[in-house]
C-alpha positions in Angstrom: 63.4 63.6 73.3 64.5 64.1 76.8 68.1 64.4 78.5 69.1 64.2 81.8 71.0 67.2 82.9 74.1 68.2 83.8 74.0 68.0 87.4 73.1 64.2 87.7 76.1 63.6 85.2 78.6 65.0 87.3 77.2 63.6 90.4 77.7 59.9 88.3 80.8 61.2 87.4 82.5 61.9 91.0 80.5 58.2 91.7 82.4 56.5 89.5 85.7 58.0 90.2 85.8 56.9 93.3 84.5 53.5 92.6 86.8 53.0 89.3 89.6 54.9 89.7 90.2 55.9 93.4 89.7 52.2 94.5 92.0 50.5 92.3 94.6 52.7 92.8 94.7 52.7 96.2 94.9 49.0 96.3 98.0 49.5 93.7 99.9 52.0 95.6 102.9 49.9 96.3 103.2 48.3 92.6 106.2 49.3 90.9 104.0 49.1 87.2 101.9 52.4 88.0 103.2 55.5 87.0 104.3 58.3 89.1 102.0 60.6 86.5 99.4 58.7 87.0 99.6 58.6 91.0 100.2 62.2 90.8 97.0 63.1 88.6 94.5 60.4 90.1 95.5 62.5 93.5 94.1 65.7 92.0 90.9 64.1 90.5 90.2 63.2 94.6 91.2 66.9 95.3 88.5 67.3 92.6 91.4 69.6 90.3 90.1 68.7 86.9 92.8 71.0 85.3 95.6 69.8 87.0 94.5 66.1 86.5 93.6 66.2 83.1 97.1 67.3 82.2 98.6 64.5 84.7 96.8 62.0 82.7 97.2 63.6 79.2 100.9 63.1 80.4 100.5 59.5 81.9 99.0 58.7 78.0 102.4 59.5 76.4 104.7 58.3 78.8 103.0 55.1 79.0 100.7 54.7 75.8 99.9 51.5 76.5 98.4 51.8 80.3 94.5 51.5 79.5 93.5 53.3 83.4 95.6 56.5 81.9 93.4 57.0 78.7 90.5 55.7 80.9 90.8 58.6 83.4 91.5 60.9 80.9 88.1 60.1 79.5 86.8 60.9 83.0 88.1 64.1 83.3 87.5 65.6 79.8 84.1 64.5 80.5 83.4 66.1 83.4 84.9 69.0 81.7 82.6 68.8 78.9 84.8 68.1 76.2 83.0 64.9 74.6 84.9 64.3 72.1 88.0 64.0 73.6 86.3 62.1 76.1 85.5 59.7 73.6 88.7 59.4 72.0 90.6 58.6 75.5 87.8 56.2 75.9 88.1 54.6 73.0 91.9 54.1 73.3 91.1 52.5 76.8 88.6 49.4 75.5 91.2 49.0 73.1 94.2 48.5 75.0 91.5 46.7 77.7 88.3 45.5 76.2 85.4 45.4 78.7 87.6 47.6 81.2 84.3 48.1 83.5 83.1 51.7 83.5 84.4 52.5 79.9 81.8 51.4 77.5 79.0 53.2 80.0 81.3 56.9 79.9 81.8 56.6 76.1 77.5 56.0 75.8 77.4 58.6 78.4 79.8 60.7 75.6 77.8 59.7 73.0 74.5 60.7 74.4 75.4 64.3 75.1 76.8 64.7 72.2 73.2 63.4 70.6 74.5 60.2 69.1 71.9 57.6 70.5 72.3 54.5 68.3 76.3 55.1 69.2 75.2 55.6 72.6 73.1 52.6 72.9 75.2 50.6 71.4 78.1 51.2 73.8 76.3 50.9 77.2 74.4 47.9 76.3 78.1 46.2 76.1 78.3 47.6 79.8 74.9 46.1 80.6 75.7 42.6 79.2 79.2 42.6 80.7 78.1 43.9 84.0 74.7 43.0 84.5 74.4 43.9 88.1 75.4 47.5 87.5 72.4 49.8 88.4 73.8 53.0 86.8 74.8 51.4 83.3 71.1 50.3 83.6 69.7 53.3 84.4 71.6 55.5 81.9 70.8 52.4 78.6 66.9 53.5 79.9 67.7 57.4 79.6 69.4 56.5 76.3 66.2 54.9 74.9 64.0 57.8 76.8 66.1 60.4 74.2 65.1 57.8 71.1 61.6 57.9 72.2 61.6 54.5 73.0 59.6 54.7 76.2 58.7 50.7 76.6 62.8 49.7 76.3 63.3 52.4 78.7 60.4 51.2 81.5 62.3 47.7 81.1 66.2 49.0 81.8 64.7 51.4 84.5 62.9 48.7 86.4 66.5 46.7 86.1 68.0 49.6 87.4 65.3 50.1 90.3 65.9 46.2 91.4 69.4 46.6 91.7 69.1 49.9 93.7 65.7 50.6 94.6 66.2 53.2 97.1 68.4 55.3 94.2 65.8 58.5 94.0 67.3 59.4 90.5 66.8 56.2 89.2 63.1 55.9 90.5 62.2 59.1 89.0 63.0 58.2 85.8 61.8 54.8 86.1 58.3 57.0 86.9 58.6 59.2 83.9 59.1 56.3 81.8 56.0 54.3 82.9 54.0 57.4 82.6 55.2 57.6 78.5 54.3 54.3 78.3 50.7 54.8 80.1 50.4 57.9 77.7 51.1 56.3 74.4 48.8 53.4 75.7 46.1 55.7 76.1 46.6 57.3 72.6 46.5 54.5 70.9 43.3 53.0 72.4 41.4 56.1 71.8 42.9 56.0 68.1 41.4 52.3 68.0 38.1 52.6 69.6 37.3 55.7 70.5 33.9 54.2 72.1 35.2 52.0 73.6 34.0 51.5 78.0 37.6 51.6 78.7 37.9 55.1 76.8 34.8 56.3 79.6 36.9 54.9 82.4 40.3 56.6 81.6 38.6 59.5 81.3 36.4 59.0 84.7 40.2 58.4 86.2 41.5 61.2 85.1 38.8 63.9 86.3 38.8 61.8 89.7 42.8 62.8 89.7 41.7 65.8 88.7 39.1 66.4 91.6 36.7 66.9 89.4 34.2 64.1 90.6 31.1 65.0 88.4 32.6 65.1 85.6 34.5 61.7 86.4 30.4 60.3 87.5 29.3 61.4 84.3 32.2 59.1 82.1 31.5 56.0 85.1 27.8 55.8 84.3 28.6 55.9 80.4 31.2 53.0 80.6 28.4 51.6 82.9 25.8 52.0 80.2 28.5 50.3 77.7 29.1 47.3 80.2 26.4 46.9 83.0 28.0 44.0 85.0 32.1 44.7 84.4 33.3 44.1 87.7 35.0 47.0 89.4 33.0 50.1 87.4 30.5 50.4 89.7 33.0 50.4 92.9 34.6 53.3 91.2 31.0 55.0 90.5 30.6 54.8 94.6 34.0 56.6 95.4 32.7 59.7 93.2 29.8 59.6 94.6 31.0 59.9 98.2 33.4 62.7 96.9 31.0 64.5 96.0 29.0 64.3 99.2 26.5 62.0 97.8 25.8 59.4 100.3 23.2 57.4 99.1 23.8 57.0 95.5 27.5 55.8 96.9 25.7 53.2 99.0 23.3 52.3 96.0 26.7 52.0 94.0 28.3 49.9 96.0 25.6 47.2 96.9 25.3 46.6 92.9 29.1 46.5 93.0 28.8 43.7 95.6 25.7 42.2 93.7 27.7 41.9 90.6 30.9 40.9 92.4 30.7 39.4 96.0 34.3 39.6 96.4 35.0 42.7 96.3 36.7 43.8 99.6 36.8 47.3 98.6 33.3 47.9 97.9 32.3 46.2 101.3 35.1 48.5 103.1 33.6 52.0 101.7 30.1 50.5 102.6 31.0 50.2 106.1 32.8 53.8 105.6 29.5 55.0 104.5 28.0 53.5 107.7 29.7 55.1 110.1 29.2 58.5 108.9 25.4 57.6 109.2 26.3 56.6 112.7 25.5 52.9 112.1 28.7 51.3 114.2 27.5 47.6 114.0 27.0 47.8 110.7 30.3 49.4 110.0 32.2 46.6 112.0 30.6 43.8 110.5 30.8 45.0 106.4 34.7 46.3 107.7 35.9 43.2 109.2 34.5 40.9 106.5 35.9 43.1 104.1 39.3 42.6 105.6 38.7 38.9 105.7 38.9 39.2 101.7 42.0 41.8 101.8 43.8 41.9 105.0 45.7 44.8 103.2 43.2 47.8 103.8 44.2 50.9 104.0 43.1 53.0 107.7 41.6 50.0 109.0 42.5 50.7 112.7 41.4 54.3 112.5 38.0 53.0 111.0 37.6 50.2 113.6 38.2 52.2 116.1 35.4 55.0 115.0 32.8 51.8 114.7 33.9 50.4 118.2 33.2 54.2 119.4 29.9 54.3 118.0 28.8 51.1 119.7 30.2 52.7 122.8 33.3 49.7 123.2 35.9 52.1 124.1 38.2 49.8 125.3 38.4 48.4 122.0 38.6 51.9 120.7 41.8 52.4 122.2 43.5 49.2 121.0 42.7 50.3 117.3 43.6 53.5 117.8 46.9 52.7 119.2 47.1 50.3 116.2 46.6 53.3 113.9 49.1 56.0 115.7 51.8 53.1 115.2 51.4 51.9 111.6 49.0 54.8 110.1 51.2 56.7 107.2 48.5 59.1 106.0 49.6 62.1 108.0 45.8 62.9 107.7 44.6 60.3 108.8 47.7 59.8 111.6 46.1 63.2 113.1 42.5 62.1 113.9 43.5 58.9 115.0 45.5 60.7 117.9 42.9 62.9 118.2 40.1 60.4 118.4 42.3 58.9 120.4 42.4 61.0 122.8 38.5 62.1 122.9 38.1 57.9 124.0 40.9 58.5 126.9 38.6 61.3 128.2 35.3 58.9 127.6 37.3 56.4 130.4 38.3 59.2 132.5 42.0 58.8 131.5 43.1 62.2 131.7 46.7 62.1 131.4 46.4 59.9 128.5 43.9 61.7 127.1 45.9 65.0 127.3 49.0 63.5 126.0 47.8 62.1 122.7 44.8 65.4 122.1 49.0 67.1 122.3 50.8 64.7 120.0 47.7 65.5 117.3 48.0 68.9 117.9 52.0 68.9 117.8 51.2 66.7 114.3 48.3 69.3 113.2 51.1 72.5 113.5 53.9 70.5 112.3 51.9 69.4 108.8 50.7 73.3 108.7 54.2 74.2 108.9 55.3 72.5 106.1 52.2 73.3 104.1 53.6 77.1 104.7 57.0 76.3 103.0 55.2 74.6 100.5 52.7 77.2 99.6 55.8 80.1 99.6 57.8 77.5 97.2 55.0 77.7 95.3 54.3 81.1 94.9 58.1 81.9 94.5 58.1 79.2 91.5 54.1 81.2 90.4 52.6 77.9 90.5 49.0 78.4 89.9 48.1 74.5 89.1 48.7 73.0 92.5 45.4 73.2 95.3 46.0 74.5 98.6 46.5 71.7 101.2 43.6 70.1 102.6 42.0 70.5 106.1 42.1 67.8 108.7 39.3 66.4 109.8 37.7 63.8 106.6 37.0 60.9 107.2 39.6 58.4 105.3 38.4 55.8 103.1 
């Protein structure tokens, strides 16, 4: 079971105050129907007075029992204070006076939940989600509800609502993450529990020690799912990307030829041959195995930097420089962002373009201190928090596949 803390509830909390309580009355200010209690209390919620407003709305209740925003605030407030079940009674009292009164049903499951009362929590903010289907935090909090029954599949579903409504909302992706990975975990489980065996079984774990940067250990697990299932499409490619991590040239070639012998179409095998083939200096060969590879998957990853280091080794450094530039403007790998300035600039010297060549040789170095920077704060974060799991960055300099 898993809850979301108290932080991200209050932050929902001053959210929805302003959208459900602030914004209406504002729009009501000159209606002789709201009371001067209310005005007066929803005044210190903005000042962010919980005391003060709590009591203005406790009053508002009794002077006008039947005004559903009164007992609706309320609920706001004595949940923000952290008194639940008082929350849930002024809730309560508000869907009854106003049934569907948007934002109720999601702070009474949002009640409900901390108080560890999931099926009544469930219950209530799938009412929000059905009458408000376009809500992205009723969404993501039903997912979080189903996350603390262990239901990590209903949860992936609500999450990836919640995520189309508001896909920029980092709370909402995070937890949408955690409850794919659940899902990917009790996969896993279950197919080892069924066929332990099994090729796919060798290939989890082969993914998991090339995560891991362990890439003998992940060779190891590719060539016994390979064993398993000579001609499934895909292992061998897989077989070639451990090989080159762990320096081992030309069993990655030898990899990825029976990759392409076994499927033709695979644009990613063909790319990391022609990868292979410029680090053995062979630039025609890289062009032509990189540029048919992109015919079958325009989508490649460092394809400009790559170009650009064939058309260098075939000595075209015209056409160096227009990849090149290509890469410093859409490259996202900071990695891979540096050498493409820096090659960048080793070409402008090749053409006698000194300026040019000692502007961009300044732009990778500017990039180069600037990623070392932050790889400092990281590293002291790190040690402050006693991390010993996390590897220290990497060097520049690899070439990107």
């Amino acid at each position: 079971m898993r809850k979301i803390g108290t932080q991200a509830l209050l932050m929902l909390l001053t959210w929805m105050s302003v959208h459900f309580v602030l914004a209406p009355r504002v729009s009501a200010q000159s209606s002789s129907g709201e009371p001067e209690l209310f005005r007066r209390a929803s005044e210190a919620m903005r000042r962010g007075d919980l005391n003060t407003a709590g009591e203005g709305f406790e009053a508002a209740t009794k002077q006008s029992p039947a005004f559903a925003p009164a007992h609706f605030n309320l609920g706001l407030v004595r949940e923000e204070q952290g008194q639940f079940e008082e929350a849930i009674t002024s809730l309560q009292k508000a869907l009854s006076l106003k049934p569907g009164m948007h934002g109720a049903n999601l702070f009474l499951g949002i009640a409900y939940y901390r108080t560890n009362r999931f099926e009544q929590a469930i219950a209530a903010v799938k009412k929000e989600t059905t009458a408000y289907p376009k809500d992205a935090s009723a969404w993501m909090w039903q997912g979080l509800i189903q996350l603390a029954m262990d239901r990590p599949e209903d949860a992936a579903m609500a999450l990836d609502k919640a995520a189309s409504l508001a896909p920029n909302n980092v709370d909402i992706l995070y937890h949408r993450g955690q409850a794919h990975l659940l899902v990917s975990k009790d996969s896993y489980v279950r197919m080892f529990k069924v066929d332990p065996n099994s090729w796919r079984v060798h290939q989890v774990l082969a993914q998991a020690n090339s995560q891991a940067e362990r890439p003998m250990d992940a060779i190891a697990e590719y060539l016994e799912a390979i064993k398993l299932v000579p001609t499934q499409p895909g292992l061998h490619e897989e077989l070639g990307s451990e090989y080159s991590s762990a320096a081992k040239p030309v069993e990655a070639e030898a990899a990825f030829r029976r990759e392409l012998e076994i499927d033709p179409h695979n644009a990613l095998a063909r790319y990391k041959l022609g990868v292979l083939a410029i680090a053995q200096g062979d630039g025609a060969n890289a062009k032509a195995l990189i540029e048919a590879a992109l015919k079958e998957n325009p989508g490649l990853r460092h394809t400009g930097y790559n170009l650009g280091r064939a058309e260098m080794l075939l000595g075209e450094d015209e056409n160096a420089v227009r990849y090149f530039q290509q890469a410093t403007k859409t490259e996202t790998d900071p990695d891979v962002l540096q050498q493409a300035w820096f090659q960048l600039g080793i070409v402008y010297r090749r053409l006698h373009r000194m300026p040019e060549a000692q502007e961009a040789i300044a732009t990778f170095q500017r990039l180069k201190n600037e990623q070392a920077e932050k790889s400092q704060e990281q590293m002291k974060r790190l040690k402050a928090r006693q991390d010993s799991e996390v590897a220290p960055p990497s060097e520049t300099g690899a070439n990107p596949e």
